[in-house]
N, C-alpha and C positions, 0 to 999 in steps of 0.2 A: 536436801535430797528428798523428793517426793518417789513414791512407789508407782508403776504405771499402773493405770486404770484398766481393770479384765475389761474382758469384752463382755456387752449385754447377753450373750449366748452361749453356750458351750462349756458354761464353766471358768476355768484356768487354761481353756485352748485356744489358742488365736484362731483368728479366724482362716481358712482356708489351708490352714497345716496341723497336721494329724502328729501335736505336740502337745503333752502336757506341760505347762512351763516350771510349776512346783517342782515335777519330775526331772524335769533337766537341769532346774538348778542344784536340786541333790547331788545331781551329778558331778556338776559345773564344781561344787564345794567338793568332791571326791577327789577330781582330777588337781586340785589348789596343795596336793600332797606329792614332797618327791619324797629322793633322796639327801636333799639337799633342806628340807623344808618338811619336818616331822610333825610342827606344832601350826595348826591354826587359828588366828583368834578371830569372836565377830563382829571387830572393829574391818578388819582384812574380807571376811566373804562377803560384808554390806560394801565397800569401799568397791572391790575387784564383778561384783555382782550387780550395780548400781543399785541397792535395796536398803531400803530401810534397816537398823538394828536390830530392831523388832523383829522384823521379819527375817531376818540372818538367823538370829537366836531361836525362832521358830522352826525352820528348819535344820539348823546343827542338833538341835534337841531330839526332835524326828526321827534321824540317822544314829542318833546316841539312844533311843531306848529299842530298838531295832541291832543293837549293836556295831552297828558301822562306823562308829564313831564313839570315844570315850572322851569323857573330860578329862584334860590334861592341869587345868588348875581354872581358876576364877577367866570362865571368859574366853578360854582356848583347849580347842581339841588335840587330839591324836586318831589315827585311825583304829579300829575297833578291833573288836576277835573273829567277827563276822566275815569280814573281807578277808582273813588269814585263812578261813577255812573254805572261802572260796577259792583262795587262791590256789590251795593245796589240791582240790580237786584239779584245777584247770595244767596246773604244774603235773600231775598226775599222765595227765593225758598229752604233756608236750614231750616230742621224740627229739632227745637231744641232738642229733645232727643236725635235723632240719631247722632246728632256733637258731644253732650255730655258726654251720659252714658259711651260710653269705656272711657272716662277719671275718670267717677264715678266708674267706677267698678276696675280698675287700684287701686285705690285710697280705697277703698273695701277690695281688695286684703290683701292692706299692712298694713292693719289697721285691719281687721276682723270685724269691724263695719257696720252697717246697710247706707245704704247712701240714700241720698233722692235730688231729682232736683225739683225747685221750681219756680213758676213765683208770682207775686203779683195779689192778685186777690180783690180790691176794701181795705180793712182793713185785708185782711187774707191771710197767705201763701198757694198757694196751689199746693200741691205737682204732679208732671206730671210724676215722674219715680222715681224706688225707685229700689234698689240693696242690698237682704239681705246678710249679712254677713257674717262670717263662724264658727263665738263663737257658740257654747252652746244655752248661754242664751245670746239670742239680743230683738233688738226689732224689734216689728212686726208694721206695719202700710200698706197703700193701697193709689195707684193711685186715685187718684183727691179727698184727705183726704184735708180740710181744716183746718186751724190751728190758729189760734189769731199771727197777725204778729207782736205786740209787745213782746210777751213772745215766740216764738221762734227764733233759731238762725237762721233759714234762713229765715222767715220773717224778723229780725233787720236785717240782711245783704243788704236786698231787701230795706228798707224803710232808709238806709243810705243812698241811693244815693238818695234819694228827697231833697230839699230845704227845709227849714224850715215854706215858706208859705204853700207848700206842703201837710206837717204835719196836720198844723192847719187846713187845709180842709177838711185830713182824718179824722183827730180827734177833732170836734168845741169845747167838752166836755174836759176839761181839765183833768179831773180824769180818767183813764182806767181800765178796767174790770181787776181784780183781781184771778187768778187762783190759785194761793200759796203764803206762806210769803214771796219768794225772787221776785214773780213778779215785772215790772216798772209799777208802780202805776199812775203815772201821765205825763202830755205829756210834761211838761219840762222837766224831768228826761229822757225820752225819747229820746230829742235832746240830751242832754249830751253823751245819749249813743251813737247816731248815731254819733256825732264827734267823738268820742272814736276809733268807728269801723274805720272810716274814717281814722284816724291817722295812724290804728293797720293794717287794712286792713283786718282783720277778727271778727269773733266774738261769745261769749259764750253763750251757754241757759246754766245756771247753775242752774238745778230745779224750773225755772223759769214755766215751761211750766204745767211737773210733777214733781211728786216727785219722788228723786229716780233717776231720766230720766238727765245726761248731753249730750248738743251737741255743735259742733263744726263746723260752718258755713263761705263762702267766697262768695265773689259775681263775676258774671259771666257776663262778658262784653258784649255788643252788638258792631258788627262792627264800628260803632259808636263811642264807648265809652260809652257808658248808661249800665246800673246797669239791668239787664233787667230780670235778671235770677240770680239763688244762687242754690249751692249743699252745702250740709251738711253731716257730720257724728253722729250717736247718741246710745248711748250705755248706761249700767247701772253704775251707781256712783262709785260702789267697782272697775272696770275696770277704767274707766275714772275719774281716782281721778286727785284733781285741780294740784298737781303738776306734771302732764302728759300735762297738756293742750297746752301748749308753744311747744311742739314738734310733738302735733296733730294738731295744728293750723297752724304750716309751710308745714305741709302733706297737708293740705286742700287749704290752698294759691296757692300752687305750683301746686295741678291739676287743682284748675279752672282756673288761669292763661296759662296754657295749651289748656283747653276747651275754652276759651278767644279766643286765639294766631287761634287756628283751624276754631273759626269764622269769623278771620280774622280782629282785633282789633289791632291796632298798636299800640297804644300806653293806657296807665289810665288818667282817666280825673284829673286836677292838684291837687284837694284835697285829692286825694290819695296817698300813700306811691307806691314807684319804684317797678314795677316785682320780683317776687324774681328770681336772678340769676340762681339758681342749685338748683336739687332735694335734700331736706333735708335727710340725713340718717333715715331708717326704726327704730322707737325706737326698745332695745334688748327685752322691755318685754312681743312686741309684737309676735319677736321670738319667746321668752319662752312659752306665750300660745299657741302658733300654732304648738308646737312640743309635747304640752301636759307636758311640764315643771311644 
């Protein structure tokens, strides 16, 4: 592998393009980082970079005394403290809706269900954007509706990621307000469920809330890794019958892992189950009503 030859002028800038190439490939080694892909080594940026070792190792070092980069062990990096604290700024300044909704609405799309974004608001979900459907008959609901966050699913999605002293805080009163017969009645049943989600990575209002009313909710990372936000879909029973749920529940993983990835989350925090890989296929029966089948 030879290193190309700069040009007689200009430096490191080709000629006729207003590019420093050093600078780009700092880059080019930045972007070589997902979620998927923590560690790099500079056998990998000279290989993907077509560049010498030498010069791979010259600029990974660059980026690492700059902090952008840490050594991870003999030869491979991680990404730095530098870029976390960039990132925190830029997370700072992004308005959760608007990172969001095209993913709720994507998600909308292929479901025909009403969708809803949520944040925790003390004991209660409360909904910041909501995306109706294109059924018929959906349901109807409204920006900054609050909702009992043990009996909805995007309230359990949201109150999974707390701790269990957490809980106890929210809740000192061991018994919970009751809305229907399938509501969680009480707040250790409630931890059970949150492990549940935890495990599943998603989770059900199965009439919990209404009657009539199931939904199908996922939790929405913060750059972080915090539980900080949850989108939902919610529809009427005869649609959303229970043996549909396992194929709307991968539809729901898969965009707010999406909306996640867009806020710029690397990775899920360890108690949760891995990203899902690939977009789950559209069920056919949601074809069939959308053609009027």
């Amino acid at each position: 592998m030879t290193e190309p030859t700069p040009p007689a002028t200009g430096g490191d800038r080709p000629p006729g393009q207003n590019t420093i190439i050093a600078l780009r490939r700092g880059l080019d080694i930045l972007d070589m980082f997902s979620a998927d892909r923590r560690v790099v080594g500079i056998t990998d940026i000279a290989l993907e970079l077509d560049i010498h070792k030498s010069s791979a190792s010259r600029l990974a070092a660059t980026l690492a005394s700059s902090g952008y980069l840490v050594a991870a062990s003999a030869g491979n990096y991680a990404l730095g403290p530098r870029l976390a604290a960039l990132g925190s700024l830029v997370a700072s300044r992004q308005d959760l809706s608007a990172v969001v909704t095209p993913f709720l609405k994507e998600l909308v799309d292929v479901t025909g269900e009403t969708g809803h974004l949520a944040v925790l608001d003390g004991t209660t979900a409360k909904t910041v954007q909501i995306v109706d459907g294109w059924h018929t008959v959906r349901m109807h609901s409204w920006v900054g509706k609050l909702s009992p966050a043990h009996c909805s699913s995007m309230g359990k999605a949201l109150l999974a990621g707390l701790p269990d002293a957490a809980l106890d805080e929210l809740y000192p009163d061991p018994d919970l307000p009751v809305r229907t017969p399938h509501t969680i009645a009480t707040v250790g049943k409630l931890k059970q469920e949150s492990r549940r989600i935890r495990r599943g990575g998603f989770c059900v209002d199965d009439e919990e809330l209404e009657p009539g009313l199931r939904c199908v909710a996922a939790p929405v990372f913060s750059p972080e890794g915090v539980v900080d936000a949850s989108i939902s879909i919610s529809g009427p029973t005869q649609r959303l019958t229970r043996d549909r749920m396992t194929a709307v529940a991968g539809l729901v993983r898969w965009y707010a892992w999406r909306a996640s990835v867009a806020r710029g989350v690397l990775t899920v925090p360890p108690d949760w189950p891995a990203p899902p890989a690939e977009e789950p296929p559209a069920p056919n029966w949601v074809e069939k009503q959308h053609n009027g089948s």
